[in-house]
N, C-alpha and C positions, 0 to 999 in steps of 0.2 A: 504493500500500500504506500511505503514509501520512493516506490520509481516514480521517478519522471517522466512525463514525454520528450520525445527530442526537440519539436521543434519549439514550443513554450514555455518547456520546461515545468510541467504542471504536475504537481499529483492527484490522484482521485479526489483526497480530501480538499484539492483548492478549489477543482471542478464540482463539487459537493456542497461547498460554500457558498460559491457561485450563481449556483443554481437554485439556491434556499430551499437543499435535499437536508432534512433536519433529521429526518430519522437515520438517512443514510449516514450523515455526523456521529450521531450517538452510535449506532452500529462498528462507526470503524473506529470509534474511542473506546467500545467496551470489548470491541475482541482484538485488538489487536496491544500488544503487550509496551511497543514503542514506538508512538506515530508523532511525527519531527511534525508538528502542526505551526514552527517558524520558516521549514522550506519555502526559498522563493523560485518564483517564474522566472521568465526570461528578462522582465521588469523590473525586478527587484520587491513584486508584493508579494506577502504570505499570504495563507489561508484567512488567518486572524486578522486581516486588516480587509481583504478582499469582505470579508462578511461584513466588519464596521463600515466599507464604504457602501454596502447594498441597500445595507438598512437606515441610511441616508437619501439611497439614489432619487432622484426626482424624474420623470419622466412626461410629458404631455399624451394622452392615452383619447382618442377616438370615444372609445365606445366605453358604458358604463361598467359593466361585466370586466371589459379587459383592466379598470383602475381597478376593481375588487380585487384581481388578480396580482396585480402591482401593490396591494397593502399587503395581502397573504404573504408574499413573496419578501418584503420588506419585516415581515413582524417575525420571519423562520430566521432570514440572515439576523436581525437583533439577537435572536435567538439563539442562533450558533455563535454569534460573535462572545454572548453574556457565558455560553457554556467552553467554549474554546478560552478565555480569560481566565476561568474556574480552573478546567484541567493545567491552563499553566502553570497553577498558581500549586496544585497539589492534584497530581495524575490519579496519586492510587485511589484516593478518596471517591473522584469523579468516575472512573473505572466502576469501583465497587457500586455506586449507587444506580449505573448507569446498565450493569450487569442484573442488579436486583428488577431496575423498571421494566426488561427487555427478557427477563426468565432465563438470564444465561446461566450455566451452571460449569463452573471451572474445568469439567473437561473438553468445554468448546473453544477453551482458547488453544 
């Protein structure tokens, strides 16, 4: 989970961030044992800051339905950003609680 792509230099968890995949965050924060969630891109951004800029992002949006889309999307990146801040602050704690939400059981990692 910590490869990169070549040509962006991205890993899942930055494209997971990105995309304000929040379940898919907690997933790869609870089973994997050490995910580098400072790795940058080819720009020089992380995961953790990629998500603090989404749940900022502003956009002009057409249709009504697509801005609902654009808050959901903005409230998962806060989300990841508030919970990637946590696990840096203390991994195993975030891990354990994140193992307990998601019914993992220590021989899934």
């Amino acid at each position: 989970m910590n490869w990169k792509s070549r040509y962006f230099e991205e890993t899942p968890l930055f494209v997971a961030c990105q995309n304000g995949r929040l379940e898919i965050v907690e997933y790869m924060l609870a089973s994997q044992r050490e995910l580098n969630i400072l790795s940058t891109n080819y720009q020089g951004t992380s995961p953790l800051e990629i998500a603090k800029i989404n749940s900022a992002f502003e956009e002009t949006l057409d249709h009504e339905s697509e801005g609902n889309e654009k808050d959901i999307k903005q409230a998962k990146c806060l989300s990841i950003h508030k919970l990637l801040e946590e696990y840096q602050l203390d991994p195993n704690e975030v891990q354990k609680q994140l193992r307990k939400k998601l019914n993992f059981k220590e021989t899934n990692l």
